[in-house]
Structures are given as structure tokens and as C-alpha cells.
TORTORGU-160572 format. One line per 2 residues: number of its first residue (from 0); for each residue x, y, z of C-alpha. Coordinates in Angstrom, 3 decimals, m for minus. Layout:
N
NUM> X/Y/Z | ...
% end
This chain:
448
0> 0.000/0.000/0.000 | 2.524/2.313/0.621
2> 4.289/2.136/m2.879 | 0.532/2.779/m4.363
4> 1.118/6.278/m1.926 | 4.448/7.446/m3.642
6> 3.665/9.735/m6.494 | 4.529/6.973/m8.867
8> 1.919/4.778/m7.422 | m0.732/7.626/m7.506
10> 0.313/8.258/m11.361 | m0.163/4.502/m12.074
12> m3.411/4.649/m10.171 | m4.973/7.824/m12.286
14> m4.135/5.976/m15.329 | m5.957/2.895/m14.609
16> m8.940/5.029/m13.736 | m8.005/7.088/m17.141
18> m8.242/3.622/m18.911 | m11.992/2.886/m17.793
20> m13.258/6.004/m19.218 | m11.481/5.896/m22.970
22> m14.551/3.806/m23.863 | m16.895/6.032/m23.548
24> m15.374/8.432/m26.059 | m13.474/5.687/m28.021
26> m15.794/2.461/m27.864 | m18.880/4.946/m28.507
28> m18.588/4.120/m32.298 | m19.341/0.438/m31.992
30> m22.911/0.825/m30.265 | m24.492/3.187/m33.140
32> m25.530/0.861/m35.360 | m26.738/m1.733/m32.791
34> m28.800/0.966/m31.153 | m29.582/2.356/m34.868
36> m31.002/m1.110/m35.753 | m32.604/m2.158/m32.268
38> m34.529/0.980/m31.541 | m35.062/2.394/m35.481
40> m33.183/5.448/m34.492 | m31.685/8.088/m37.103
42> m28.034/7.424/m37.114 | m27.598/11.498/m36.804
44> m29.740/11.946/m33.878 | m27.978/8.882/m31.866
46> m24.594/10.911/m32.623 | m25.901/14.004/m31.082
48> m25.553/11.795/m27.903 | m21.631/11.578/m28.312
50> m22.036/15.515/m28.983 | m23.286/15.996/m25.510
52> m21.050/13.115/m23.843 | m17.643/15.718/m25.121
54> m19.598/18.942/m24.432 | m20.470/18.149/m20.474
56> m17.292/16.308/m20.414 | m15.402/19.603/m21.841
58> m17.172/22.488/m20.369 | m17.941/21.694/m17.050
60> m14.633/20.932/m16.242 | m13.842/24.211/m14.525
62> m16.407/23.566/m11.691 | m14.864/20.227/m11.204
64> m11.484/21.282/m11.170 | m12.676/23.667/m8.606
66> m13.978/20.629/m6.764 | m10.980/18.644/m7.674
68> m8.457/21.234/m6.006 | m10.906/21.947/m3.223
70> m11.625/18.505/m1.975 | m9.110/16.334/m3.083
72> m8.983/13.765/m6.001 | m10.298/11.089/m3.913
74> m13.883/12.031/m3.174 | m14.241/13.597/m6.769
76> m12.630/10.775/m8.923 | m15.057/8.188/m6.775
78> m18.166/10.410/m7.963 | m17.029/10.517/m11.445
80> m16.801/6.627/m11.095 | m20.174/5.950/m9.894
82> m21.884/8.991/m12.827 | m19.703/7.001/m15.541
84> m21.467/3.787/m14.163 | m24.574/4.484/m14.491
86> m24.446/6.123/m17.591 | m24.183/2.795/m19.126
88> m26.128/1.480/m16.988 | m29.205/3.651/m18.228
90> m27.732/3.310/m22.254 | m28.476/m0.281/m21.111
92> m32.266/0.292/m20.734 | m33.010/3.281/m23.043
94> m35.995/3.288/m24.336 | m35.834/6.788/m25.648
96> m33.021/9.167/m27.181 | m33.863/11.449/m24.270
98> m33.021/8.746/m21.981 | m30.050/8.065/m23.922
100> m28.911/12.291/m24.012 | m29.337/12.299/m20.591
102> m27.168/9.481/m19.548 | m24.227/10.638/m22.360
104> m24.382/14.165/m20.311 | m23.583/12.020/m16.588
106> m20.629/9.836/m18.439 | m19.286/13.353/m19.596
108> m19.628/15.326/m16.320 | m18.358/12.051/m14.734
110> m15.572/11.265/m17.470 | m14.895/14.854/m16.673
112> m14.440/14.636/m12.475 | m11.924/11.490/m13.562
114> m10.135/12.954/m16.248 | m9.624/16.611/m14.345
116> m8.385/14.929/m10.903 | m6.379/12.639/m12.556
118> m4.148/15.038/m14.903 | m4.971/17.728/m12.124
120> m3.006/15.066/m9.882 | m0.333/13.899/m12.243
122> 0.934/17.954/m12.873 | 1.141/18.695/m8.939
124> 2.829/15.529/m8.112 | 5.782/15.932/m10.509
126> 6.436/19.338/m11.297 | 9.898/18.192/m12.023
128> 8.133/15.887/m15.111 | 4.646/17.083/m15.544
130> 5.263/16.784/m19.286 | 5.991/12.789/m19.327
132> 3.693/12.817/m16.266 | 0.857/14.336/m17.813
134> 1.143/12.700/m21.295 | 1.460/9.021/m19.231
136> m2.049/10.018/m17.683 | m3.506/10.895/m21.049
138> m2.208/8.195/m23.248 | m4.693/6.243/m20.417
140> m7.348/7.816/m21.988 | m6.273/8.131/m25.562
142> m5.177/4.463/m25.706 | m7.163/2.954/m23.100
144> m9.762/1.060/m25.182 | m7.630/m0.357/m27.639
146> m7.980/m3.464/m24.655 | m11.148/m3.644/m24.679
148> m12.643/m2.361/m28.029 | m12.154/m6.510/m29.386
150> m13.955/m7.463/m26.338 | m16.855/m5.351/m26.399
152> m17.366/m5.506/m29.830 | m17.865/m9.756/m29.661
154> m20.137/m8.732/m26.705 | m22.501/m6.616/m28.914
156> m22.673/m9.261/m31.163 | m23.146/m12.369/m29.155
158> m25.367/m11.068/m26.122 | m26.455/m7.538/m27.343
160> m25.470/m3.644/m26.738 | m28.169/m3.680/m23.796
162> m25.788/m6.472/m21.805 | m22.968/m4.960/m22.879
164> m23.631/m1.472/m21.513 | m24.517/m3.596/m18.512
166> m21.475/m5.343/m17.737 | m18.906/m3.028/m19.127
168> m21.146/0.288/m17.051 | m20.859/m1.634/m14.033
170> m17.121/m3.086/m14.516 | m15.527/0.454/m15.535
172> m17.715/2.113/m12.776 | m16.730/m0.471/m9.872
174> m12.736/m0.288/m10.801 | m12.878/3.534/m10.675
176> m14.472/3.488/m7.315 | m12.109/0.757/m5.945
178> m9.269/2.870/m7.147 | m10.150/6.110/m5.783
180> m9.928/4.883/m2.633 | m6.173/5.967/m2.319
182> m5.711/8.522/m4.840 | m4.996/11.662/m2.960
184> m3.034/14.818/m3.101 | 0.580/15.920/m2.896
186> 1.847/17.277/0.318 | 2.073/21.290/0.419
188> 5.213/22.359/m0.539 | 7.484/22.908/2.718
190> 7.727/26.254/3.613 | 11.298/26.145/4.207
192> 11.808/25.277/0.660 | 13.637/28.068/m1.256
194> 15.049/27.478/m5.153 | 17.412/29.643/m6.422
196> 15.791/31.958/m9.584 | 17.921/31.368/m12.721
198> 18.780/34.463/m14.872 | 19.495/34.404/m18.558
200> 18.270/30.527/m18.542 | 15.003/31.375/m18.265
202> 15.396/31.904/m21.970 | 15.093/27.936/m22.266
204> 12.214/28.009/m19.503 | 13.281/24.442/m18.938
206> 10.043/23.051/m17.084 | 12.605/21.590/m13.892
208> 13.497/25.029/m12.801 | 9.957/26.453/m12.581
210> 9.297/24.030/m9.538 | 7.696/26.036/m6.597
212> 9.615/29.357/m7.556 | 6.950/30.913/m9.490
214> 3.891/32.437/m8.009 | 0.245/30.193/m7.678
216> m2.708/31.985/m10.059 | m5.918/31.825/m8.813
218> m8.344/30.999/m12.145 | m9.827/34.489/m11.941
220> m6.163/35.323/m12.143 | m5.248/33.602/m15.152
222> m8.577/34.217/m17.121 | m7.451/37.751/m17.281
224> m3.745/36.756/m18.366 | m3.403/37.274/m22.639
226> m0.891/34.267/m22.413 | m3.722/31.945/m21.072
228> m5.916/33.274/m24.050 | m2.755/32.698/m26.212
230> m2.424/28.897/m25.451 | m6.451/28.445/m25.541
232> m5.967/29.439/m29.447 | m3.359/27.044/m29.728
234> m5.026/24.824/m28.411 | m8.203/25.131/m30.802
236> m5.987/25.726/m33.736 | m4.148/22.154/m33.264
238> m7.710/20.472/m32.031 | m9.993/21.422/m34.879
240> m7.141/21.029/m37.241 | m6.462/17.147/m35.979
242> m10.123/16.641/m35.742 | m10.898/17.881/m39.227
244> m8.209/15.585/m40.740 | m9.074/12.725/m38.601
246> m12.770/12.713/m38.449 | m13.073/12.146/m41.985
248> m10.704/9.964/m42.749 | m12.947/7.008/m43.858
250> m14.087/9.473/m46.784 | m10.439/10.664/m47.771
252> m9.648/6.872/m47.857 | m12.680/6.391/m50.049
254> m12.333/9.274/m52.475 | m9.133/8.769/m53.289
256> m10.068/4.713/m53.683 | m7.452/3.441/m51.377
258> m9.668/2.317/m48.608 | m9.987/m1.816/m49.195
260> m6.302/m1.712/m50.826 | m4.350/m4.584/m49.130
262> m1.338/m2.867/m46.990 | 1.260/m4.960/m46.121
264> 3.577/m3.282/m43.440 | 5.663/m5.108/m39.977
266> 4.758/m8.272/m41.800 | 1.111/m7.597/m41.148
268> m1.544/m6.991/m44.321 | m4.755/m5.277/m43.833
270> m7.073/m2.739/m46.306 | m5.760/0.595/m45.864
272> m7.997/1.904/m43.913 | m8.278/m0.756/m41.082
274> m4.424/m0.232/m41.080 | m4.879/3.540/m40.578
276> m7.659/3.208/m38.081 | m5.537/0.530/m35.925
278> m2.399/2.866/m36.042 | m4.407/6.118/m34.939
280> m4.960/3.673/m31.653 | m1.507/3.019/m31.066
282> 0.167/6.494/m32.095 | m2.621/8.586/m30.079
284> m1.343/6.846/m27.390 | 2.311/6.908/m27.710
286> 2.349/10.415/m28.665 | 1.179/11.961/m25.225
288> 4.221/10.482/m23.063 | 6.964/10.771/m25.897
290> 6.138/14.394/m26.297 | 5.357/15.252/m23.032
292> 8.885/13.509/m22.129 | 10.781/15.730/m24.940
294> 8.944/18.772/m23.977 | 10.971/18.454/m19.904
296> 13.767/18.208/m22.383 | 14.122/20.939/m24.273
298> 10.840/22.752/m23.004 | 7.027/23.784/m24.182
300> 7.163/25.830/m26.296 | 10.036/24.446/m28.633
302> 8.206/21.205/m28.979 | 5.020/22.283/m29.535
304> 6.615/23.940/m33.044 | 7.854/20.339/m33.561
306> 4.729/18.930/m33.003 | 2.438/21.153/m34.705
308> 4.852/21.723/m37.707 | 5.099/17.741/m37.919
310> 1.072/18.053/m37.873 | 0.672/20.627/m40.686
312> 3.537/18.778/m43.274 | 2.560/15.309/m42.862
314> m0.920/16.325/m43.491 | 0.415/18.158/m47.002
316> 2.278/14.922/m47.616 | m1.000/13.019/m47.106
318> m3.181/15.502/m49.642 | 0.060/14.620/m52.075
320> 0.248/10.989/m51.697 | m2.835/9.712/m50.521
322> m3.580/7.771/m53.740 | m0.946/5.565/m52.235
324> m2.440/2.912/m49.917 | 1.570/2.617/m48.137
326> 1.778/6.447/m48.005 | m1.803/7.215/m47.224
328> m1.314/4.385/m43.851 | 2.192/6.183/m43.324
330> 1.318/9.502/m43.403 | m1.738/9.103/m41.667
332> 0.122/7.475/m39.263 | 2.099/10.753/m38.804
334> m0.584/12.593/m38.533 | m1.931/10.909/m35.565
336> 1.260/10.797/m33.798 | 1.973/14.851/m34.149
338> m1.950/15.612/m33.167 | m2.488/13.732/m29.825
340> 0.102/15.445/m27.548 | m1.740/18.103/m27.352
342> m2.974/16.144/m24.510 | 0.038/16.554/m22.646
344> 1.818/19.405/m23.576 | m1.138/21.937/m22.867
346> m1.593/20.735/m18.918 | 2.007/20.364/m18.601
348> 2.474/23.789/m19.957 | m0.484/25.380/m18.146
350> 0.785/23.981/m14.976 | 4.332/25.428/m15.503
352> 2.876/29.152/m16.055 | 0.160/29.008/m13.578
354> 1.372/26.921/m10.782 | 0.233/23.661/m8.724
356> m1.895/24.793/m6.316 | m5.031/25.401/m8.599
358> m3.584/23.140/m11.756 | m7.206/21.173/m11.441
360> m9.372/24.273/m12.487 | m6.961/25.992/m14.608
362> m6.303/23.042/m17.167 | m10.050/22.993/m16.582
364> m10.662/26.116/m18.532 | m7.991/25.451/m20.684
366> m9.744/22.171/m21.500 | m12.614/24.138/m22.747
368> m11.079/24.599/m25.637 | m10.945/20.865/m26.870
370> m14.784/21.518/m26.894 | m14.835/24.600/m28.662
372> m12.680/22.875/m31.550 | m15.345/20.135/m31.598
374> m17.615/23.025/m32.569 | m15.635/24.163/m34.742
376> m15.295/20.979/m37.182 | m18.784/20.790/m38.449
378> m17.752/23.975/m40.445 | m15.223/21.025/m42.214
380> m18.290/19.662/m43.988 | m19.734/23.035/m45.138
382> m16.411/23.627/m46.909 | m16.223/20.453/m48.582
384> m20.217/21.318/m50.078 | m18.911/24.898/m50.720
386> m15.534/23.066/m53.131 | m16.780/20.347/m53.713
388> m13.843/18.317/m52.325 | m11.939/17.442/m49.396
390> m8.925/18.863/m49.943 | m9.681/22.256/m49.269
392> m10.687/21.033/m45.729 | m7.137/18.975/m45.181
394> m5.702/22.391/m46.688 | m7.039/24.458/m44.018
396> m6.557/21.739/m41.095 | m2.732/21.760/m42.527
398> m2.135/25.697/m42.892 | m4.205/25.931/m38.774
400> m1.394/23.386/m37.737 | 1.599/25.451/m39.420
402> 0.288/28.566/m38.190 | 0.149/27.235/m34.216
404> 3.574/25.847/m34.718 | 5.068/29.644/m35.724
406> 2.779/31.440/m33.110 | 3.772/28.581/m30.450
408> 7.640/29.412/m31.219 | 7.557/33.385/m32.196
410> 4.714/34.828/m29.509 | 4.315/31.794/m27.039
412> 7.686/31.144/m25.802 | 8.488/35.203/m25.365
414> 5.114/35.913/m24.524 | 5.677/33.023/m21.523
416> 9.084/34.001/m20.541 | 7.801/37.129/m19.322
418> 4.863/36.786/m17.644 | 7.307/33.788/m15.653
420> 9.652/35.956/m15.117 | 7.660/38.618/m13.173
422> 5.589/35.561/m11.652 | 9.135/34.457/m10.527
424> 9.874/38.198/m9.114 | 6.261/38.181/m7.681
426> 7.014/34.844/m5.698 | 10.595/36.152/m4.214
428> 8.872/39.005/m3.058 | 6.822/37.244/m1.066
430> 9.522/34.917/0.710 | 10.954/37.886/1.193
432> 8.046/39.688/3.221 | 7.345/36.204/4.940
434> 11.194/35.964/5.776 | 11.263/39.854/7.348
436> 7.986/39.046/9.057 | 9.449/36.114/10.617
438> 12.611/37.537/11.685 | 10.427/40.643/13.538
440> 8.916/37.633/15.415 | 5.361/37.800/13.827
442> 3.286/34.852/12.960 | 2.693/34.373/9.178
444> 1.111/32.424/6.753 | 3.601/31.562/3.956
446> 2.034/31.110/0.680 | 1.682/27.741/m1.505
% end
């Protein structure tokens, strides 16, 4: 028990409960039809169900996170556990699509409680490594059903989506309970703590020498800070751009008559697109840790413009070679791995500029944006109507991508090193005061 309380045992412990909620985003896919054909639903207005699941699970993270930092990841991740529970539970016996919106909108505020306390938790308990620890966390939730998907799919077909909503509800619920029971928070930071401020290094802003010397920013604070507003336009940027190229990839594959090509790659042979699908499983997983990891490296900002330029070229290679079934699975393959860190870099990032004390609720309104991008891809299919083709949607995803990567590198990084800088300042001033207050023989509060 006590290795499961060192903070590698609570990281190992968020991503298990990171794992049980991927399905409910990932595995969504495989119950349309089923429900489609059992209940002679539209196909459209069963999708407007996933639509709520991301927006509840998206936009009410800000109140959680203010749970989340208030009360502890324990009490909060255990709710989300029991709301992603019976979610499934009641998919299991819907009997109307108002039934069925209303249980998508308690996995998402409950996917939501898990997936804020979780990364919330990762970022304050390694502030030396929030990047790897951050992108470990998500690649729980980004990979997490690539277990399961095989099962749950023979489930559907052998014993029904009602049984399998059922079983798998109760399952991912009960494990998420079980282990919230000893997730909980870092330690404060000891007051007698002091870190030297570096000088002309800041210029890397390598992520290990922000710990505990920059100030803590309440989330009135940073909504009022142009460099939170800067990385929540990244953010969208990179999300609708990877969402746009990804969400239709099916009809790229299709168009361009490559879908049901054989593939043969690592002695393995599948139709093009199944290839491309399986590899967007692995990759968005991968992607989180490995960048996160390079980012404690060499810092934020300088891998984002990796990332995001990696994004924006290998989705011009794909428009140039996707009548290639190799190079379509290749490049798509790409694609996927430079789109998911987003996942990691942003909390690890937001967490760096902002501080630990509140990281729950501020990566909570930073989250927001992954919503807003979801809003933002519909607009994808009114440009292919208004062309008449895909590309000029791949076009656009690829120039939003390139365009991140520059302002990530050229406004970001500057833009950052200041407003850490004077945070830095900020904080010194205050050991100071405490230190003066303490030597007059006063009692005071330092601050965390």
C-alpha cells in the first residue's frame, strides 16, 4: 500500500482510472448501429448523444477542477466513477433518445471529475516531469480502449449492446471506485523550501526550474492573463485542425479509392484503412508520453513547433500521396502521432505558467477549448459542399497546424518568458516579506 502512496503509485493509479473512461469516447462508435437497428433510431440523432457526452465532459470541467483542487482527487474521482457507471447502466435500458442524451451528459460530467483529478493530480505531483507525467495520464485515456474495443465488440454481437452497456457500465464504474480509494493529493510544498531563480536561462524556460519558484494563479487570475488566451488558441488551432483531418478519414480513404487496398507493413496486411484506423490507436497513445517527455527536455514551447509543424507537413504529404495505400497508412500514421500530444503538452504547460496549487481548475478552462474545436469541425463539412472536395478542408486543417507551430515558437515562448519571469519576481517578493515578518517575530502564513 505504501508504494501505491508514492507519487509513482498515484500516477499509475490515475491511469488505470483514465483507462476505464477511454470507452466512452473511443468504444462509442461500436454501439451506433446496434442501437440504430434495435430501436429504429436516425443514425444522426444517436450521434448528437456523443455531442453531448464531449460537451459536459469539456465544459464543465472548470467547476470540477474547482472541486478537484478543493476537496481532493479522492472524493471527486469516486463520484465521477459511480456517474460514468450508471451512464451505461441507463444506455443499457433506453428506451428513448432522451433517456439516452441524458445518460451521455452524466458519463461526460463524470468522465470529466476522472479525467480533471487525474491530470490535475499527475501535474502537482511531478512538477519536475509534468510533461511525461501528464502525457502518461492521457495516453490512459487516448489508448485505453484499444484493450477492450475486441472485447466489447464480440459482446454486442453475441449477447447484445443492452448487456454490454450492462457489464462493461458496471465493470468500468466499480474499478474507478475501488481505485479512488487511495488517490490523494501531494503534500504542500514545505515552507522552508527556497530554489534559487535562474537568470538568462530562463530563456530555455526548462520546465525543472519552474518548480515552486513561481507564483500560484488563482483561475480568476489567469482568465485575465493574454498568455492563457494565447495557449487556448493554440489549443483550438491544433484540435480542430487534428479533428478535421481525422474525423473524416474514412471518406479521404474512399475518395481517393485506397480504402480496401491490401497494406502490407511489420509483416502484417490489412485494407488501408483498417491499417490507418488501428495505427491512430496506437500512435494517439504513444504520442502523449513521448512528447510530453521531450517537452521536460528541451521545453514547451520548442516542442510544440515540432509537433504542430510535424502536424501541418505530414498532413500536405497526405493531400500529395494519398492515392498511395503505403503512403496514405504512413502519413496518416504521422498525422496521428503529431496531433495527440496536445494532450500533454497543454496541462504540462499550463501547470508550468500558472502553478500547482489550482492546476485542477486551470487546465479545466484550458480544457474548454478541446470543446470549442469540436464546434468548430462541423464547419469542415460546409467547406467540402462549398468546393466540392476534401482537400480544401485537409488544406485548411494543414495551414491551422503550421500557423500554431510559428505562433507557439515566435509569440508563445516570449510571450511566456515574461509573464514567468515577473511571476518568478512576484514569488521572491513574497519569501521575502514572509522571511522579514518572521525575523520581527510575527506569525505568518507563507504562501503555496
Amino acid at each position: 500500500m505504501s508504494a501505491l502512496k508514492s507519487r509513482w503509485g498515484q500516477l499509475i493509479i490515475g491511469i488505470i482510472c483514465m483507462v476505464m473512461i477511454a470507452n466512452l469516447q473511443y468504444g462509442w462508435t461500436l454501439f451506433v448501429l446496434p442501437i440504430s437497428h434495435a430501436q429504429g433510431w436516425n443514425r444522426a440523432a444517436i450521434q448528437v448523444a456523443f455531442t453531448v457526452f464531449v460537451l459536459c465532459e469539456t465544459w464543465f470541467l472548470p467547476l470540477e477542477g474547482y472541486v478537484i483542487d478543493r476537496i481532493g482527487p479522492k472524493l471527486t474521482v469516486c463520484a465521477g466513477g459511480v456517474l460514468i457507471g450508471a451512464s451505461w447502466v441507463l444506455d443499457s435500458v433506453a428506451a428513448s433518445l432522451t433517456v439516452l442524451y441524458v445518460a451521455s451528459a452524466l458519463g461526460g460530467i463524470g468522465s470529466g471529475f476522472i479525467y480533471g483529478a487525474t491530470v490535475g493530480n499527475a501535474i502537482k505531483w511531478f512538477p519536475d516531469r509534468r510533461g511525461l507525467a501528464a502525457g502518461l495520464t492521457a495516453a490512459g485515456f487516448g489508448a485505453g480502449s484499444a484493450v477492450t474495443l475486441v472485447p466489447i465488440s464480440n459482446m454486442i454481437a453475441h449477447s447484445g449492446y443492452q448487456s454490454t452497456f450492462l457489464v462493461f457500465g458496471l465493470l468500468q464504474g466499480i474499478v474507478v471506485v475501488v481505485a479512488a480509494q487511495v488517490l490523494r493529493a501531494p503534500p504542500g510544498v514545505s515552507t522552508a523550501h527556497t530554489a534559487a531563480l535562474p537568470s538568462s536561462g530562463m530563456s530555455a524556460l526548462r520546465p525543472s526550474r519552474l518548480h515552486d519558484i513561481t507564483k500560484d494563479y488563482t483561475p480568476a487570475e489567469v482568465a485575465r492573463q493574454p498568455v492563457f488566451w494565447l495557449m487556448y488558441l493554440l489549443f483550438v488551432l491544433v484540435g480542430a485542425g487534428g479533428l478535421m483531418a481525422t474525423a473524416q478519414l474514412s471518406v479521404i480513404a474512399t475518395d481517393f479509392g485506397v480504402a480496401k487496398t491490401p497494406v502490407t507493413l511489420l509483416f502484417l496486411t490489412m485494407p488501408a484503412l483498417t491499417f490507418a484506423l488501428a495505427i491512430d490507436r496506437v500512435l494517439n497513445g504513444l504520442t502523449r508520453p513521448f512528447f510530453g517527455w521531450v517537452s521536460d527536455q528541451i521545453g514547451r514551447e520548442n516542442t510544440m513547433f515540432i509537433a504542430f509543424l510535424l502536424e501541418g507537413l505530414g498532413i500536405l504529404l497526405l493531400i500529395w500521396q494519398a492515392a498511395n495505400p503505403v503512403a496514405f497508412v504512413v502519413l496518416t500514421g504521422v498525422v496521428f502521432f503529431a496531433w495527440g500530444e496536445i494532450y500533454s503538452l497543454f496541462p504540462a504547460t499550463c501547470g508550468d505558467t500558472f502553478g500547482r496549487k489550482f492546476a485542477a481548475t486551470n487546465y479545466g478552462l484550458l480544457y474548454t477549448a478541446k470543446g470549442t474545436a469540436a464546434l468548430l469541425v462541423p464547419f469542415g463539412s460546409v467547406l467540402r459542399d462549398a468546393t466540392g472536395s476534401w482537400l480544401a478542408v485537409l488544406y485548411a486543417a494543414a495551414a491551422v497546424n503550421l500557423l500554431a507551430a510559428v505562433l507557439a515558437l515566435l509569440v508563445l515562448k516570449p510571450l511566456r518568458r515574461r509573464f514567468i519571469g515577473r511571476s518568478m519576481t512576484a514569488r521572491a517578493e513574497e519569501r521575502s516579506a514572509a522571511a522579514r515578518a518572521a525575523m520581527a517575530g510575527r506569525t505568518v502564513t507563507f504562501p503555496q
